[in-house]
Every structure is written in structure tokens, then in C-alpha cells.
N, C-alpha and C positions, 0 to 999 in steps of 0.2 A: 453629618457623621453618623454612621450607624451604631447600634449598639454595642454589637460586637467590638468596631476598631475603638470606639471609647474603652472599652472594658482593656482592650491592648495595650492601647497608649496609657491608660493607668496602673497598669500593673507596674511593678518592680523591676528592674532590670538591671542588669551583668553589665558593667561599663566599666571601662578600664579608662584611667586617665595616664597619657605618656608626660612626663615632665613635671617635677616638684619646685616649681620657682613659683612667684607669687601669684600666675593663671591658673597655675595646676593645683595649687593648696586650694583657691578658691573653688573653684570649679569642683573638687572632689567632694569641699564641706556641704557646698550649695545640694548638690549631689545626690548626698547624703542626708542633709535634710530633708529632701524630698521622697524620700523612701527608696532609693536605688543600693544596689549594694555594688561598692565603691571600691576598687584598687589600682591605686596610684602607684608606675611604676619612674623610676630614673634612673640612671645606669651611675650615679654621684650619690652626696648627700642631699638632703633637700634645703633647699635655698641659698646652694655655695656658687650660683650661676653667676648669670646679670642679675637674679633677684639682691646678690651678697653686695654687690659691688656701685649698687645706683647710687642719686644724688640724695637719697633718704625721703626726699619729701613726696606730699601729697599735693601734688601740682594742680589744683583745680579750675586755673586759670589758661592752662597751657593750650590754649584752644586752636594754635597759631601756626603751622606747618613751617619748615625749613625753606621750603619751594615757593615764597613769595614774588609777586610780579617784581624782574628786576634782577633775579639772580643769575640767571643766565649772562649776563653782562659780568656782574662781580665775584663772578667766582674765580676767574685767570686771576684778578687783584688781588683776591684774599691769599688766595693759592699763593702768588708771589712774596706777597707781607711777612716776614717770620713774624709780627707782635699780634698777627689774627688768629686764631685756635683753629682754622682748618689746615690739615697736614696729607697729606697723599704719597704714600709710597709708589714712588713711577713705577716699579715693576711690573705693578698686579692693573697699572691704567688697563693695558689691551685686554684684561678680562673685565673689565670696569665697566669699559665703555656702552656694551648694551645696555644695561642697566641705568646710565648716566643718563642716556640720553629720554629715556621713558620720564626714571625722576623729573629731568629738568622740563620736560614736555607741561609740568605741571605749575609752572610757578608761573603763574598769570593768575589775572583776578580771579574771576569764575571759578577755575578751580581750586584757586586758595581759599575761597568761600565755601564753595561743597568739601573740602577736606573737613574747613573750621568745621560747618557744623557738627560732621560725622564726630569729631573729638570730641566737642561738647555733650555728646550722650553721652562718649564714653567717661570723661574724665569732671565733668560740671558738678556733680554730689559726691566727687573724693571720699572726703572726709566721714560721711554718715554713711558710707557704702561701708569702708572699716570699721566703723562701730560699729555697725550692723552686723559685720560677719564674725565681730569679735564679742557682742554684747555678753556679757557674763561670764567670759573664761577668762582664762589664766595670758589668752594672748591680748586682752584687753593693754594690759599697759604699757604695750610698746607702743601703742596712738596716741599721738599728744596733739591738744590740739593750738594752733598758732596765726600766726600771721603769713604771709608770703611776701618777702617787700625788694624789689626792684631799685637796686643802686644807681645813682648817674654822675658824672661828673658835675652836673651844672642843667639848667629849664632845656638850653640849645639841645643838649644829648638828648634828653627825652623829647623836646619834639623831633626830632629825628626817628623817631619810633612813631611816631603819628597814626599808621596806617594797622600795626601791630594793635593799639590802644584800642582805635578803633573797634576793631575784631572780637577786643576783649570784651570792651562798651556794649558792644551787639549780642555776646554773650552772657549779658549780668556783673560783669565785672567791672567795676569803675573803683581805682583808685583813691584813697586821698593823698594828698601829696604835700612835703614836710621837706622845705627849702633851708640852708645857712646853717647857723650853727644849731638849729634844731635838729639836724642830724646825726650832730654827733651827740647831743643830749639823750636822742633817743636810743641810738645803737652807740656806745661810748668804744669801740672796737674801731670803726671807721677814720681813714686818716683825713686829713684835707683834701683830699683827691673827690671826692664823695660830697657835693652840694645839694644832691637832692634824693629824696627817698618817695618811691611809689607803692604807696601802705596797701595790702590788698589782705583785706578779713576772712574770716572763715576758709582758712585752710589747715593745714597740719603737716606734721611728720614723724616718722618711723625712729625710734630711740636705736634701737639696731636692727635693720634689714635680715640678714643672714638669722639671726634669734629669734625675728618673729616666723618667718616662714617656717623655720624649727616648730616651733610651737602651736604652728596651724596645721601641721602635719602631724603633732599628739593630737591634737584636736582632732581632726580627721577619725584617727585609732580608738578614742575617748567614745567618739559615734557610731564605732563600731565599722568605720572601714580599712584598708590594709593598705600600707606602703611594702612595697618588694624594690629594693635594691637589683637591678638589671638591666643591662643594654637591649634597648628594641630592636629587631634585628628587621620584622618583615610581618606585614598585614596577611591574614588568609580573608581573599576575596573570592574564593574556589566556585562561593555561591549567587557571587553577583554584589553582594555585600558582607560586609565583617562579619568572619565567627569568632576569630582566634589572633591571638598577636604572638609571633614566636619573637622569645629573647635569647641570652648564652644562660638564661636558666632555666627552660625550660618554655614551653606552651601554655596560653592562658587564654577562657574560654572566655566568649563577652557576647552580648546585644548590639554594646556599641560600644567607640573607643573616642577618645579628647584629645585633640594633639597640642602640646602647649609644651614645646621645646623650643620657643624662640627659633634662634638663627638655625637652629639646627635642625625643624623642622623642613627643612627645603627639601633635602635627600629622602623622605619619607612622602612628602610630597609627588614627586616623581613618581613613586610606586602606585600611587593612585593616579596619574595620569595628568599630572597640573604639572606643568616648570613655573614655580612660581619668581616674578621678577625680586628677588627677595637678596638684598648686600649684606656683609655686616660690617656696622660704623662701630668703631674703634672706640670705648669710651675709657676713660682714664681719671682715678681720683687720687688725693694724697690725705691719708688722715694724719693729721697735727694731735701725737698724742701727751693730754696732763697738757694743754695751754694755758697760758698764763693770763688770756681772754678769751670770752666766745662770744657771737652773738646773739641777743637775744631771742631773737627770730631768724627763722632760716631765710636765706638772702638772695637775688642773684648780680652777680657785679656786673651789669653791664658793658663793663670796658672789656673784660677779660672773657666773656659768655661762658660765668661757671658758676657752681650754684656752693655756699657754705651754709653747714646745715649742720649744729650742736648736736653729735649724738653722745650713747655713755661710752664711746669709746676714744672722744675728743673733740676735735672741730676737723669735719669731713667735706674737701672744696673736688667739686667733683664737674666734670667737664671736658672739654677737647672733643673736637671729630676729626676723624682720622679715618682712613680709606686704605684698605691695605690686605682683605683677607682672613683669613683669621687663626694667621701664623700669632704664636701667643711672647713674641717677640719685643718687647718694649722700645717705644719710641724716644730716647733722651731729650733730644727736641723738644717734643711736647709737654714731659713731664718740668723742664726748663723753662720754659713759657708760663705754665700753671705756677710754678713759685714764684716767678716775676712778679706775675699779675695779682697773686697773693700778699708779695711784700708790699706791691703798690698800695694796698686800699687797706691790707692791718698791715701798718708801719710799724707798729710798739708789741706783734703778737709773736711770743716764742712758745716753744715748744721743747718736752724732753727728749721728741724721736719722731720721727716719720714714716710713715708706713704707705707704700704704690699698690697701684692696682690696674690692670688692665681687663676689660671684658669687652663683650660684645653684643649691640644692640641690634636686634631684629629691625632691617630698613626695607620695608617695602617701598615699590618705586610708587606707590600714590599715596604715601605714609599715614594709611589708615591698616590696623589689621582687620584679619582673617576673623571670619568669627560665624560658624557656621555649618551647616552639611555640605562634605565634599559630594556632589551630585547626590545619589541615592546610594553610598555605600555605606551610611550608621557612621560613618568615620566624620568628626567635627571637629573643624577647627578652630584653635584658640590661641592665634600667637598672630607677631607681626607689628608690636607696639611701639616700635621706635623708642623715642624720648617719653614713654608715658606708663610704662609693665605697673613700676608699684602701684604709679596714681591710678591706674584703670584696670587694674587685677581684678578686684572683689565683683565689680558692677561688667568683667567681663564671664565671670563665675560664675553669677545669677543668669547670663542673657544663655547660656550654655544652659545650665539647670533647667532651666523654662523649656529651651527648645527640644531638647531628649523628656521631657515631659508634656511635651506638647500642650504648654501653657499658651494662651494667646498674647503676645508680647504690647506691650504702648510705645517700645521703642521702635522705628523701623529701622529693619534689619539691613535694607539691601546695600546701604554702605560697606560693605563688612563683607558681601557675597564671596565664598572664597573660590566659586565659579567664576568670576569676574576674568581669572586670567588661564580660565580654558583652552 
């Protein structure tokens, strides 16, 4: 590198980040720390997306992709089963279907392995990636830090997961495991249905989702960069690469731009020349608020595949996949199924009211995101996280900061290429 482009690549730069959910607060702080001067636009408030609406925690285990060897078989069954949490609005199958078939092209070993690891950069230091981005401010105390623990019916259910452990195993994570009525000593929430608990340490979660991204976005402001409320309408590439991003407020001038609108990045996408294979899965939670139990540790129940997770706003069981679009439509079905599977495992937990929620998780068909330079246009992507935005926000924030700063990374990136679907 010559002196000149050193002196380039270190200067300060106009960077616009599109989208204020938990990639886009990151990405701008990170940003920001680095000497860039930072404006984060969203056409919302910030963090009332999927950031508002996830399962709260900091999943640092979640290393495991949907598309394991074997699904392709059971997914008609699931589909069939009303007591499984996948649901499909037949409508929207015939537009599904390209899509479907890429996803499911993945769920073999091999590539259940190349996904694992890609996750594991992203998601393996959760926990100290949010302290990090929060160390000293004011959004410090929505991190809490906890357990992660793994409900089962009984030893049979969990080895049933064998190949899941496995993955976990090969990525640092090994359980301990708390059989019989130690269960319910430990978590006193848990009914009889619940004989085994799979303890997993050092992890954590979010007290309220939607407040902290709030607050990483004063943050942002605090550093001296800008949030603009406004719909992105269209990149100026006039010159071969980004100058300018027009919205319905007006023209904003940049170096470079961060796209981290989730699902809703796809149609921006286009404009740069990528159709990316990109769905949105349906996610669904019910907050139980003022319960008259919580658990101690955020949970996931196994039988039910959903995740209960104490925030200050109650006890939040968050879960279901659902296939359908992303008409903002409620599925009763599902949300029927989630209380089932809730009454089943807290038998004795009430509640003074209930509160639904529908969003939309960005599913790539190789369910790894985006994270990267769209070719040579300064335009970088930051979205595409499927089950993982909270737990892999911050550490996808810094991998962003580094590369518009042309820091040399120790992560490899090419997981993540958002060229891959050129």
C-alpha cells in the first residue's frame, strides 16, 4: 500500500448508515469511534423493527443453522403437525418456492458445518461484544449477564439433539446437565413436563430490546453523529460508486453507505445489481405482563422451540416460524400453539395481560448474513441474520467499522461475501 492510499484509507469519511435496529446502532457507534462522521437514517423509530420484537437474549450458543442434514425429509411432517411451530401460508408457497429449494439444498452435513462455523464468529463472544459497545454509558444496563439453559422433557429428548450438541461441543460450548427434581429446584417456574435442564454459562440478555437500541442511538448523537428520520428511496451510483443516498427528505451526501434494514434490504439490493435469495420468516412472541413467576434464566423449551426470557416488561416467550410474506397479518394458529406450549412447561404461571407481536426475520437461503462491500460501489452490507440480529449486532458493527476503515480483520470474511449471490 502506497502512501498516498494509507493516508486515504485513514482519513475520516461521510458514511451513511441505512437502518436503526441493532446492526445499524452498532455499526454507526463503531463508526463513530473510529473517526468517521456517522448518519444513520430509518424511515421508523429506531429499534421498533425486529430489533423491538426478538427473543431478548444473547444467544452465544446458537451456532446451529435450521437446515440440518435430514430436514428435507421432515419438513411435509412438521408442516402437517399443528403441535410443531412451523406454519406456512399456502398462498405465498408459489412465490416461496425458489427460495425453498436453495434453503433446503443446504441442510446436509458439510454444509451444516460451513454455516456452523460462519455463526460462530459471528455470534460466539455475544456477550463481551455488548459490553464492549456499551462499556460506560447509559446503555450499559440493559446487559445482563446469565445463563442460557435448554429445557427437555426427559435424557431420551436431549439425546435426540445429539448431532445439534455436537456442533455446540465443537464450538466451545458444553453443557452441564441438571436431571429430576433438580430441575425444578433450580428454575421453580418449570412444571413436570421438564426433567432435564441443559445449563449453558456465559451468556446473557437484553432487559428491553426496543430501550436499548433507543439508547444506542443517543449514544450514537452523545459521539457526535446524527440519526435523520427518513425513507431511503435510491443510491446515486452515477459515478460507478456511492455519492449520495436520496430519501422523501431530501439528498445526503456520503463516501460510503451500510445497509442494515434487515428483510427490507432486499429491494435496495436490486438497485445495486444482486437479487438476493433473501425470505422473511414470520417470528411471533407474547409478553406475559406483572407474572406471578419468571424464570430465572432465560430458557429455551425445547418441546415448544421458543425461547422465555425475564425482561422489565414481564416474562417474553418468543418463537414460531411461519412462512407467508410479509403481510403484517397475524397468524391465530400460531400464536394458539405458543400458549399451549407455554401452559404446558409453566403450569402455575399467570399473568395480568398479554401483549402479541409479529415481525420479520431476515432469512437468507444459506442462513448466514451479508456483511460486506457490494462489489466496488462503497455501498456495505450489514443485514441477513436470521435467528441471531440481537446476539450478532455489535461484533457485526465492528466487522463493518474495520472494513470502511480498512483495518486488517482476524476474522475471515468470505462467509459473509455479499457477492456470493451475484
Amino acid at each position: 500500500m502506497t502512501k498516498q492510499s494509507r493516508n486515504n484509507s485513514d482519513r475520516p469519511k461521510e458514511v451513511i448508515v441505512v437502518g436503526a435496529g441493532i446492526v445499524g446502532a452498532a455499526s454507526a457507534i463503531w463508526l463513530r469511534r473510529a473517526g468517521h462522521n456517522v448518519t444513520l437514517i430509518d424511515k421508523g423509530e429506531p429499534g421498533m423493527g425486529t430489533s423491538f420484537g426478538n427473543a431478548a437474549i444473547l444467544a452465544c450458543c446458537s451456532v446451529v443453522p435450521v437446515t440440518m442434514p435430514g430436514l428435507a425429509m421432515k419438513a411435509p411432517r412438521y408442516l402437517a403437525d399443528p403441535n410443531f411451530p412451523l406454519f406456512m401460508r399456502w398462498s405465498y408457497l408459489p412465490k416461496l418456492v425458489p427460495w425453498m429449494m436453495r434453503y433446503m439444498s443446504n441442510a446436509n452435513d458439510k454444509d451444516t458445518r460451513r454455516i456452523s462455523a460462519g455463526l460462530t464468529t459471528i455470534v460466539g463472544d455475544s456477550l463481551e461484544q455488548h459490553q464492549a459497545l456499551t462499556a460506560g454509558t447509559d446503555a450499559a444496563k440493559w446487559v445482563q449477564e446469565s445463563e442460557y439453559n435448554f429445557a427437555y422433557a426427559n435424557r431420551a429428548a436431549f439425546d435426540a439433539d445429539a448431532y445439534v450438541w455436537a456442533l455446540r461441543r465443537e464450538a466451545g460450548f458444553v453443557p452441564e446437565l441438571i436431571e429430576g427434581p433438580a430441575v425444578q429446584e433450580k428454575e421453580p417456574i418449570l412444571g413436570p413436563s421438564v426433567n432435564l435442564l441443559a445449563v449453558n454459562k456465559n451468556h446473557g440478555f437484553i432487559l428491553n430490546p426496543g430501550n436499548y437500541v433507543k439508547d444506542l442511538v443517543k449514544l450514537l448523537e452523545e459521539l457526535g453523529g446524527k440519526f435523520i428520520q427518513a425513507e431511503v428511496k435510491d443510491f446515486d451510483l452515477s459515478g460507478g460508486r456511492i455519492s449520495a443516498i436520496d430519501t422523501d427528505q431530501g439528498r445526503f451526501h456520503c463516501d460510503q453507505a451500510v445497509l442494515a434494514t434487515g428483510v427490507w434490504s432486499k429491494p435496495l439490493m436490486k438497485k445495486l445489481g444482486i437479487n438476493v435469495p433473501l425470505e422473511a420468516e414470520r417470528g411471533y412472541h407474547v409478553v406475559y405482563r406483572n407474572p406471578n413467576q419468571r424464570p430465572n434464566n432465560p430458557m429455551m423449551l425445547a418441546s415448544g422451540k421458543f425461547v422465555a426470557t425475564p425482561t422489565d416488561e414481564g416474562l417474553r416467550c418468543a418463537g414460531i416460524v411461519e412462512f407467508g410474506g410479509l403481510t403484517d397479518t397475524m397468524s391465530q394458529s400460531a400464536l394458539k400453539l405458543m400458549r399451549k406450549k407455554v401452559n404446558e412447561v409453566f403450569p402455575a404461571m399467570t399473568a395480568e395481560s398479554e401483549e402479541e407481536w409479529l415481525g420479520f426475520r431476515p432469512a437468507p437461503s444459506d442462513s448466514l448474513p451479508l456483511i460486506g462491500e457490494v462489489g466496488n460501489s462503497g455501498v456495505f452490507a450489514a443485514f441477513g441474520h436470521h435467528h441471531i440480529g440481537l446476539t450478532g449486532g455489535p461484533k457485526t458493527g465492528r466487522m463493518i467499522a474495520d472494513l470502511i476503515s480498512a483495518k486488517r480483520s482476524n476474522n475471515d470474511m468470505s462467509p459473509y461475501e455479499p457477492n456470493r449471490f451475484a
